[in-house]
Phi, psi and omega in degrees: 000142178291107208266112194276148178299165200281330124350310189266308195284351191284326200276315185302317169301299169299262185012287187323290196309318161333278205309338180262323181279020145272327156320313191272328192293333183267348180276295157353273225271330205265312175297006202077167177273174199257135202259191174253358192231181195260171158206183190284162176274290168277159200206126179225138167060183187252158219307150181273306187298328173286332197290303164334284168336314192266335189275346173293326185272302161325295192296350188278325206265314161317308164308312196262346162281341155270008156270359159253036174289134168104321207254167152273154155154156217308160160263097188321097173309266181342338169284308181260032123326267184315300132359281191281357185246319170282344174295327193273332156290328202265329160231105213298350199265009163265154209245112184285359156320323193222022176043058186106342195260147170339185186273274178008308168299322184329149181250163158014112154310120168288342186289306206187140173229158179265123165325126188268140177297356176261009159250051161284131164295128173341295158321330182120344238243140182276313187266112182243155200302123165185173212230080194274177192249086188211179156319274194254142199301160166266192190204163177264155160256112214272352181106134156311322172273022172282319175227099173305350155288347187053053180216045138188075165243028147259115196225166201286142162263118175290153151232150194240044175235002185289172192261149158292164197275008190249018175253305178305286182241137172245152174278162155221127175244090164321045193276097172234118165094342173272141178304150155265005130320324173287319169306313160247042128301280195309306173300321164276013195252311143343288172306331200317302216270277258229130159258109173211188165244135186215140194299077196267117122349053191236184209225139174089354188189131163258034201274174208270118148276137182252029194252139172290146178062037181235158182222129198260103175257084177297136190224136163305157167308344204257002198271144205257158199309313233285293200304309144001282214286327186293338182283358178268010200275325176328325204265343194278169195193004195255149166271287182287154193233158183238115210210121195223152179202358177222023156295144168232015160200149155244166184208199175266328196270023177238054191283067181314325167329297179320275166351317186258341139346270187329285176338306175278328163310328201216107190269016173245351170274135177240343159257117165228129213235184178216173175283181189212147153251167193259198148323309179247067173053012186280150199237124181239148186245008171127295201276129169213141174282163202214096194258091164239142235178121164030055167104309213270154096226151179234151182226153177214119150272135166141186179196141196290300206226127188223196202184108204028084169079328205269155182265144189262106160304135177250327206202101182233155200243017162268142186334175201200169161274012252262157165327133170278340158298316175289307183285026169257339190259329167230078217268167160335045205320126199284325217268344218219138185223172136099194178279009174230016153288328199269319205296313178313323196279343177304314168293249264294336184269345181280326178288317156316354205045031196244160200254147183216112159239173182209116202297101164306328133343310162284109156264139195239151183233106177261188178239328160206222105293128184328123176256128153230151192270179135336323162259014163261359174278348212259311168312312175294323171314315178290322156333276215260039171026093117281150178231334169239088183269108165260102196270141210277025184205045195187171169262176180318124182271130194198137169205159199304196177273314209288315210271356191257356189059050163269134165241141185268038174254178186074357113055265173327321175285268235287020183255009186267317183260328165239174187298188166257165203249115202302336151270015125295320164313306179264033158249323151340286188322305188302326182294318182280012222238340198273332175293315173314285155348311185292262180004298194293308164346311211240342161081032174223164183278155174210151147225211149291139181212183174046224191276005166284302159330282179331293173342297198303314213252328186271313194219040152067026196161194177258146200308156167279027224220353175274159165239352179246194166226174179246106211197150170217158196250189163263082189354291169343336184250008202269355177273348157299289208300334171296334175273285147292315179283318163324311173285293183329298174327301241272313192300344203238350177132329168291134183235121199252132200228142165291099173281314176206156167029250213246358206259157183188162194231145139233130182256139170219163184341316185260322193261149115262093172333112136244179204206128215208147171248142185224187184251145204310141174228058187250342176300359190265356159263156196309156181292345174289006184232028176294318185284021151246092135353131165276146201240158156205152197254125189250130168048043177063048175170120191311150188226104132004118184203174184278174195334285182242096184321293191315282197306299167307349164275302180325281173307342166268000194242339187069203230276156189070022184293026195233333207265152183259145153245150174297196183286148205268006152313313179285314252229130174259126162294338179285336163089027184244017183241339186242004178097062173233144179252012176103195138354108137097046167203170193240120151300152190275116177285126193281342186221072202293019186258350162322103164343300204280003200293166174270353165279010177263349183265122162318137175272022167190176191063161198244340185304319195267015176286328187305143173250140173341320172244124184252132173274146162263000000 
């Protein structure tokens, strides 16, 4: 080996060394950084989980645009919401703006645009002069560096074709509960900004409000805001209403325009609203999403989708604008006030098919956020027959049949079209759960069968879509069962009859059990597991079931079983007697603005059956 002066080898050394911590520096830099969890190296085309994702919203919207297929009826502002909002993921250069044309193409904003330097007036002056055809002048986005402070670099382009605002919008001010001093504050703080008119509300006192341009609708304490506000809309002439019921200031930081811009911009919204802060200065915008479903309602704060600044809305809980068309087409329920007047009417305007967003820019200075307790969760539970309310200011909420006013009867009618009401269900449960009992008591087998079986294997429990249960015994048992099991029933409440041969009912408050004999079919397992029954856990509480569940449904319901139908009461399999396409449809629900109906529901798969509060 070549041996180096001593000299030579310290430069070879430092050298090596360099030379690997450039080694590392180049793995570094070329390799990417280094994470702590593994990820891909590599990456092709696009994501299976956004494509799920997308094809799922799509498909939501698709179910429900086909349950008016063929018929009139209305067109949902939320169906192209959405449509155009997954067209705009899968290609970004389309503009929901323009229904589709490219960005390039685009026309104008109407709401608001960022200023071009060419349209600076020669003087220097930013805002040029123009005569749009609209409500209100529009306005520009002038650049973050117009004002470093950041409170006007959007600013109104004059015009002189706009309308005036006292044509345009009327106020109403709901005051239940306000001092009258805060009545005509808040009423002069308004005018301070806005020539308009307004509608003042008060309840409980005739002492004299004095404000110019105000109109005084004296109400008793006991007559409720709902029945109020609608008797003043005779009087409105305005297309827009300004409807406030929890102010304590007004300012410049309140642009009722900016609202009616929106409004008039984006002609599928009929409410539009703004954030709020409370007394101790806490700041909310507002915005809450609206899931009711099975049964189900949920608030979410926050938003999917938003449009000129604004967040698109299901519910929103700060003062507002609205269509005047709209609270005329969807008025107040007169029986109702308060935060649980607004929360019913909102579901009524989505089911109307109408949009609500709420601009976060625009601020309202309030005394609070809306509160609702429990019994005012426990009246909406009652409208729109709910059992689960996740409420956007609270925890989960859960209430009886009795206390939601549900009744479980007709059972049989209403499953051709809706779910059954998860507190029925779980008395279904509880009645075979008392047969189950009987079993244990008396030592003898049952399993599941027909459409209880099907349940167990599709949706973990009974379909939502049943009114009975199914169960088969062992022959070897049926003189027990007629006897002793019959008596067992008879002790829990139930009344039990032999109908033909081997077939026999227990009727219980709610239910009918039936129960049929077969010869043990454990036999079809190896013989070491014979003596272990195969179990499955239904509605939360181990069952008996056969031998292989999945197969034996499969060879009785045949191809496609796992996809749903109604009860085969409703339903010609063949689909040729009642419009039913069979397998894998829904007949069309007679009251299509109803949570529960089954044509709002996927014809496969189990996730969405499920609720939210899983009982063990």
């Amino acid at each position: 080996m070549l041996s180096l002066p001593s000299k030579f080898r310290w430069r070879a050394g430092v050298v090596l060394v360099l030379g690997s911590i450039f080694l590392m520096l180049s793995i570094t830099f070329f390799s990417g950084p280094s994470y702590p969890f593994n990820v891909p190296q590599h990456y092709e085309g696009s994501s299976a989980i956004g494509r799920r994702q997308l094809a799922r919203r799509l498909l939501q919207v698709q179910r429900q645009i086909d349950s008016l297929a063929g018929m009139q009826g209305k067109v949902d502002a939320a169906w192209s919401r959405e449509l155009l909002a997954v067209a705009e993921e899968i290609d970004p250069r389309v503009s929901s703006e323009d229904g589709g044309l490219p960005v390039q193409d685009k026309k104008q904003q109407r709401n608001s645009r960022e200023i071009a330097a060419s349209d600076k007036a020669e003087n220097g002056s930013q805002l040029p002069s123009v005569s749009p055809e609209v409500v209100v002048c529009p306005e520009v986005y002038l650049g973050r560096e117009a004002d470093t402070m950041y409170q006007s670099n959007f600013r109104t382009i004059e015009c002189i074709n706009a309308l005036a605002f006292k044509d345009l919008v009327t106020v109403i001010l709901s005051t239940k509960g306000w001092e009258v001093e805060r009545v005509k504050f808040v009423a002069r703080q308004i005018l301070k900004y806005y020539d308009v008119n307004i509608y003042i509300l008060v309840f409980g006192t005739n002492e004299r409000i004095d404000v110019d341009n105000t109109n005084i609708k004296y109400f008793s304490s006991g007559v409720l805001e709902s029945k109020a506000i609608n008797s003043v809309l005779s009087y409105i002439n305005t297309p827009y209403i300004f409807l406030a019921s929890t102010l304590t200031h007004f300012s410049e930081q309140s642009p009722l325009d900016r609202l009616i811009r929106v409004l008039d911009d984006l002609h599928h919204v009929g409410v539009a609203t703004g954030a709020y802060r409370d007394l101790e200065g806490l700041w909310h915008h507002g915005c809450l999403q609206v899931t009711m479903e099975n049964y189900q309602l949920s608030y979410e704060r926050g938003y999917e989708h938003s449009k000129d600044e604004c967040m698109y809305c299901d519910d929103a809980l700060g003062p507002m604008i609205l269509k005047t068309e709209l609270l005329a087409k969807v008025p107040m329920k007169e029986t109702l006030e308060g935060s649980v007047m607004y929360r019913d009417w909102f579901l009524n305007v989505r089911l109307a098919g109408s949009l609500v967003v709420a601009c976060p820019d625009v601020m309202f200075f309030v005394d609070t956020e809306p509160v609702m307790v429990q019994k005012d969760w426990l009246r909406v539970a009652q409208i729109w027959s709910l059992q689960y309310i996740h409420p956007y200011d609270g925890e989960e909420l859960e209430f009886s049949c009795e206390q939601a006013e549900i009744k479980c009867t007709n059972l049989l009618k209403s499953v051709a079209l809706f779910l059954v009401p998860p507190c029925c269900k779980e008395k279904l449960r509880y009645e075979l759960g008392l047969f189950q009992d009987c079993a244990e008591e008396l030592g003898l087998y049952y399993e599941l069968q027909a459409g209880s079986l099907l349940g167990a294997i599709k949706t973990d429990g009974l379909l939502p879509w049943d009114f009975d249960t199914d169960t088969i015994t062992d022959c070897k048992d049926q003189s027990i069962w007629l006897s002793d099991g019959m008596k067992c029933m008879k002790r829990k409440g139930c009344y039990s009859k032999l109908i033909a041969g081997n077939y026999w009912t227990s009727t219980c408050e709610q239910s009918i059990i039936d129960i049929t004999c077969r010869h043990n079919t454990t036999i079809y397992l190896p013989k070491e597991y014979r003596q272990i029954p195969t179990q499955i856990m239904f509605d939360g509480r181990k069952t008996w079931v056969k031998a292989n569940p999945g197969r034996v449904a499969r060879n009785m319901y045949g191809h496609e079983y796992l996809k749903h139908i109604a009860h085969w009461r409703h339903v010609s399999l063949t689909g040729m007697d009642d419009g039913s396409g069979g397998v894998g449809s829904w007949k069309t629900c007679k009251e299509p603005g109803f949570h529960a109906c089954l044509d709002h529901f996927p014809v496969d798969g189990n996730l969405k059956f499920k609720w939210k509060k899983q009982k063990n």
